[in-house]
N, C-alpha and C positions, 0 to 999 in steps of 0.2 A: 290188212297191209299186203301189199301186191310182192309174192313172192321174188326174189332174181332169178333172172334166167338164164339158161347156160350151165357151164362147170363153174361153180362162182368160187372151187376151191382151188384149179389149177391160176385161174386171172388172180385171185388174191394173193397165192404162192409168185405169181410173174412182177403183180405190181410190189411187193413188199421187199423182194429180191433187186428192186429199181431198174425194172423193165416194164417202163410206163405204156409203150405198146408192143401191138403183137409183132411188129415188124421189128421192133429191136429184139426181143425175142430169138424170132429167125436171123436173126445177124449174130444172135450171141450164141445161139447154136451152130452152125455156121463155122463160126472162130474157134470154139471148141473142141469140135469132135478131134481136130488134126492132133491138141495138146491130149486125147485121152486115148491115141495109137489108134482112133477109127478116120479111113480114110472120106475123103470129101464128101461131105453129106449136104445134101439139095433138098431146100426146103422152101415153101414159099409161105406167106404171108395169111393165105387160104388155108394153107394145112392147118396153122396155129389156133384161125379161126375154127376149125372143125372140129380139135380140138377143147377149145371152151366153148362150144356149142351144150343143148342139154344132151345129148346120146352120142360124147366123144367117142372116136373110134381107137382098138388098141394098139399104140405105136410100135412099130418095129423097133426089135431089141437095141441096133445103136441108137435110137432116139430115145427110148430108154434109160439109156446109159447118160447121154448127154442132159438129158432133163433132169435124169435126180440129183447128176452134178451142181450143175446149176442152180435148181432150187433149192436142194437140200433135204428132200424128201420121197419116201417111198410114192411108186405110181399109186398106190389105192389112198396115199393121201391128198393125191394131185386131182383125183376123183375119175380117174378112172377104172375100169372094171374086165380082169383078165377074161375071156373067151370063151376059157373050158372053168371058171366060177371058181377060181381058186387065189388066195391072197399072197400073189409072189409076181412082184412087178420085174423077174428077170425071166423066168420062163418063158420057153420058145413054144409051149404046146402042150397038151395033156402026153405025156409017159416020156418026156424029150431033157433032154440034157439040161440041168439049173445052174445060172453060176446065181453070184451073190456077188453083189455091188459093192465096193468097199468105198463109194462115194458119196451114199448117202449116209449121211449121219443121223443121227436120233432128232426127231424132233423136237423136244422139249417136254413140256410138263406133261403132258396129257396121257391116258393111258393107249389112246389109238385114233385112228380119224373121226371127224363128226359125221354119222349116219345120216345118209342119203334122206330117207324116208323115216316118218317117225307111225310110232302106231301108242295109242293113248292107252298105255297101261297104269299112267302114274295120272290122279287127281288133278283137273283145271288148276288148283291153285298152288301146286308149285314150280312154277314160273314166279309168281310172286316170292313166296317163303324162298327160292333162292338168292333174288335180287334183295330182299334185303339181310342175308349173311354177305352177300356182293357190296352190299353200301356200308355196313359194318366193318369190315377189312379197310376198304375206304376212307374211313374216319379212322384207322388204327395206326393207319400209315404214318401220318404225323409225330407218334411219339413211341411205339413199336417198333423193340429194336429189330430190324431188318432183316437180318438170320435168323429169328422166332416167327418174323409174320413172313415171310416167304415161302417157309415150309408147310403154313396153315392156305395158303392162295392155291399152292400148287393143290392140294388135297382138293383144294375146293374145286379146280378147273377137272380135276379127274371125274369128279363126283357128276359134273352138270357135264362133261362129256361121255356120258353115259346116261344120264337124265335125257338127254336132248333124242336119245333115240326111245325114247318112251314118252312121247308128247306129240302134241299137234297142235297147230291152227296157233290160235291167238298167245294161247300158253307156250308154245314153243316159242314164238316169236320175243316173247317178253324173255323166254328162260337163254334163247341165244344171246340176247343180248346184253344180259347180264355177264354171262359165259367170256364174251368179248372185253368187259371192263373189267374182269376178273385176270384174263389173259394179258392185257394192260398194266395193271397192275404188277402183276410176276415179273414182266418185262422191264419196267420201269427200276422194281426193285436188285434186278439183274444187274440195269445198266447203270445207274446212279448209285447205287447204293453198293453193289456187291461187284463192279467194274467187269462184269462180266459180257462184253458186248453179245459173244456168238451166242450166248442162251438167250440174250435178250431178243436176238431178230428171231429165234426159233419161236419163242412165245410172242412176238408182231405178228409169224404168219397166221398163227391160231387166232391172235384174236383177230385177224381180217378177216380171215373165212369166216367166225361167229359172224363177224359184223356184218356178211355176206348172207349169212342165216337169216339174220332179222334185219334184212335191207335196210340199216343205219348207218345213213351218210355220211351222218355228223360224226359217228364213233369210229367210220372207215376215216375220214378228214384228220381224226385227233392220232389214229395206228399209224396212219401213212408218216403223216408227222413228227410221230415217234421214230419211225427207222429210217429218217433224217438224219438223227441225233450221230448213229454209226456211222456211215461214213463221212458226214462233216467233222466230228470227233479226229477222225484219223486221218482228213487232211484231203478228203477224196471229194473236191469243190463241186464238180459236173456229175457226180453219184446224188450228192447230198441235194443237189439243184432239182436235175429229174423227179427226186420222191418229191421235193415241196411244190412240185407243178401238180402232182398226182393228187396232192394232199387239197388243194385249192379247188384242182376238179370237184372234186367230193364234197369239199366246204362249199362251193355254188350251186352244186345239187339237192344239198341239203337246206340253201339258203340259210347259210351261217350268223349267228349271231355278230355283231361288230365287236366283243369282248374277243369270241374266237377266231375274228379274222384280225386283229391286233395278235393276238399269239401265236400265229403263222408266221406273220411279220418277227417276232420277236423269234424263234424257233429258227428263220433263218437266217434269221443276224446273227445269231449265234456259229450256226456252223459257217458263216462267211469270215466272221472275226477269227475261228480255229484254223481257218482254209487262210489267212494271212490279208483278206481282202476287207480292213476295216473301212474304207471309203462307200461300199457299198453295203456295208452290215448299219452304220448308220445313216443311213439312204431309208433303210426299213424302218429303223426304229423311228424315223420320222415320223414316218409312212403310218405307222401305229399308233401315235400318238392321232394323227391329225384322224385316224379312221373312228377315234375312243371320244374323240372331241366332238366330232360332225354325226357319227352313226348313232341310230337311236337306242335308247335306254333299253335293251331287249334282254329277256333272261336266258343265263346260257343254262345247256345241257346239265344236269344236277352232279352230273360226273365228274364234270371238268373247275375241280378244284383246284388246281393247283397253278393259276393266273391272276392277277389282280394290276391293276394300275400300277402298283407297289411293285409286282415284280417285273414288268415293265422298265423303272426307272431301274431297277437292278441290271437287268438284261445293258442298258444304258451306259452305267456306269461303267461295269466291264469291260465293255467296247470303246468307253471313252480311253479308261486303261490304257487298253491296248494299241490305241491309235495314241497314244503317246500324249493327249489330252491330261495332263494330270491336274491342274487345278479343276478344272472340269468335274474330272472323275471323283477327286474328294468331296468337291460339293455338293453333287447328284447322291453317294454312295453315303454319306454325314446324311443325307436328310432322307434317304431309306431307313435306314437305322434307329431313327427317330420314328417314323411313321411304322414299323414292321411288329404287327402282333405281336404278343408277347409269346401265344403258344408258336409260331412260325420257327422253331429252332434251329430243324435242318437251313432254311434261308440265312438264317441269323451266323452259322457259322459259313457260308459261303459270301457274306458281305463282310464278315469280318477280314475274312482273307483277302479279300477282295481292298480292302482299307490298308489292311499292313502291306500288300502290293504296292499300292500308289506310295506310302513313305519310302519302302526300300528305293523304289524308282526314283523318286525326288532324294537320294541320298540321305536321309535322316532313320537310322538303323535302328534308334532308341523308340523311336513313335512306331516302327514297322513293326519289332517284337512286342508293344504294348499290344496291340491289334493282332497280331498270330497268340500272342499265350489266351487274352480274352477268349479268339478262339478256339483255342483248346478245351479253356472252360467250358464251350456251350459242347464240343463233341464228348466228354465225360457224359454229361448229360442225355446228350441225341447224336449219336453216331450219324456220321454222312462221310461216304468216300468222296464223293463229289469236292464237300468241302474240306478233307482230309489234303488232299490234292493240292487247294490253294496254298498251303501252309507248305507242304514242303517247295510249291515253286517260288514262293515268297523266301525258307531259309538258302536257297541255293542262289538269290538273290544277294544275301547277307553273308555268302561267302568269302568275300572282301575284309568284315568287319568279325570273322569268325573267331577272336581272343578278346574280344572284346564281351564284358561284362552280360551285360543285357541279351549277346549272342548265345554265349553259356547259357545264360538261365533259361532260354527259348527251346537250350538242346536239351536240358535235364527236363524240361516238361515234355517236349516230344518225346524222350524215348525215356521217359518211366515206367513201371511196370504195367501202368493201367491202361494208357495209352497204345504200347507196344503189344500186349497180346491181344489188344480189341483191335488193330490193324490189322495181326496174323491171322485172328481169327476170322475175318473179313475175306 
């Protein structure tokens, strides 16, 4: 497999950040420097490129400064390399004055960047023996509670970011890319699960650059798509847009399966419906339907578990929700429910919420708490912040009806003991 060329970790650090090119890049540096007291800094479009070239040159200290702002990360993790061979991306020089950046923050799980160069100290086969403790977490994810297997991800992303620089060739290829759905993972469990967005994009940039390691488009298309989720979350429409153009690039280069370009679609319906713009959130969902209908039977990526037609009509229903569609949405979201695994539990309390929603909305307080306390059952069971979340926008919904019988009984099951310290603990 034909290596990438270039800095593939500064371009994964630019595109995950949602600076889909190099030119917005330079406009965002640009705008910057004057907010961090350096004055007007000129940079062109070419620099950037010479920058994620393969032998980037070492930037002058305020671009420096304005980069690790930016992205979020030290210069040796942006892949470039000091002068005088020393790992301090503020230094003006060998024996010269250091400051220390107080703008880059920690990157995330890992213990330090992925090495450049690998040299084959550790066995051809484990690339393999990683990738399947990597598919094992995977399968864990579903009924693992969240704060146990996230602590067990990160361990494992430290382990194979240090493997990765004791490898080569084919085994390295296989061990980054493993490295990337492991990074994924931690991310995912950040943002969904442990409502942690800023850990979650720190673990996107890492798993880009793996992905960047083992030139996987597919796994670049599923990251990108991932730090979508962040700023369409928080309302940030043309952030969350930018990454899903990025995300599609990748998905065409990899020539995506039609399962995975349905959940592109789906991915950003989502942040369109959070962005307030339900007209065009289901504009996609159509969109992914007809793509699941027409595109051929093709098998996706063994990674990408966490899609299915099923969750599709979900994605649906909550958008119907939201666009004020409520006979709609109960009908769509009544015949998920009936269709949805039985192990699928995380899902399970995100439709439930998702049901007691559409009652409160249609006035009927009685049916809305039957469907919130249901869910609560399942998160006793399978914690999910995600679908934690429903329930309380669903009781603030029931604030009207809040002496009322069935209200009560919705509040002594939210805030009973077992409930309340597995949210704290959260």
């Amino acid at each position: 497999m034909a290596r990438p060329v270039g800095n593939a970790r500064l371009k994964a650090a630019r595109q995950a950040a949602g600076y889909a090119s190099q030119e917005a890049l330079a406009e965002a540096i640009r705008h910057a420097a004057p907010q961090l007291g350096i004055r007007s800094l000129q940079i062109s479009v070419r620099q950037v490129r010479r920058w994620e070239s393969a032998n980037p040159p070492w930037p002058q200290p305020d671009f420096q400064r304005v980069l690790t702002h930016l992205l979020g990360q030290p210069m040796e993790d942006l892949g470039f390399t000091a002068p005088w061979g020393r790992a301090s991306s503020q230094q003006e020089g060998p024996g010269r004055r250091t400051t220390t950046s107080a703008a880059a923050p920690a990157i995330g799980p890992a213990a330090g960047p992925l090495p450049i160069t690998g040299n084959a100290t550790q066995p051809a086969s484990v690339g393999a023996v990683f990738a399947a403790v990597t598919a094992a977490h995977r399968r864990l994810y579903w009924s693992v509670q969240p704060s146990q297997l996230h602590a067990t991800v990160v361990e494992h992303t430290r382990l194979g970011t240090a493997l990765i620089g004791e490898t080569t060739g084919r085994c390295r290829t296989t061990l980054a890319a493993a490295l990337a759905e492991s990074y994924l993972l931690a991310g995912r469990i950040d943002f969904f699960d442990l409502q942690q967005p800023g850990a979650a994009g720190n673990a996107f940039v890492r798993a880009l650059q793996a992905a960047g390691e083992a030139d996987d488009a597919l796994l670049g298309a599923a990251i990108l798509a991932h730090t979508a989720f962040i700023p369409g979350w928080a309302g940030r429409k043309e952030d969350a847009e930018e990454r899903m153009s990025a995300a599609r690039a990748y998905a065409r280069r990899g020539n995506a399966p039609a399962m995975m370009l349905a959940w592109l679609d789906a991915v950003e319906a989502e942040c369109m419906t959070r962005c307030g713009d339900t007209r065009a959130a289901l504009r996609l969902i159509s969109h992914a339907e007809d793509v699941l209908a027409e595109g051929p039977d093709e098998p996706c990526p063994v990674w990408m578990d966490w899609f299915t037609p099923i969750r599709l009509a979900a994605f649906k229903g909550n958008t119907q929700l939201a666009a004020g569609h409520i006979a709609q949405a109960r009908e769509t979201l009544r015949e998920v429910l009936d269709h949805l695994p039985a192990g699928d539990g995380k899902q399970r309390t995100v439709i439930l919420g998702d049901l007691a929603a559409v009652e409160a909305a249609d006035d009927k307080p009685e049916a809305a708490c039957h469907w919130a306390g249901e869910a609560l059952d399942q998160l006793r069971v399978t914690w999910y912040a995600a679908g934690m979340d429903r329930i309380r926008d669903v009781r603030k919904r029931l604030h009207p009806w809040r002496n009322e019988p069935w209200v009560r009984d919705l509040d002594d099951q939210m805030y009973g003991w077992g409930t309340t310290v597995s949210a704290l603990q959260r």
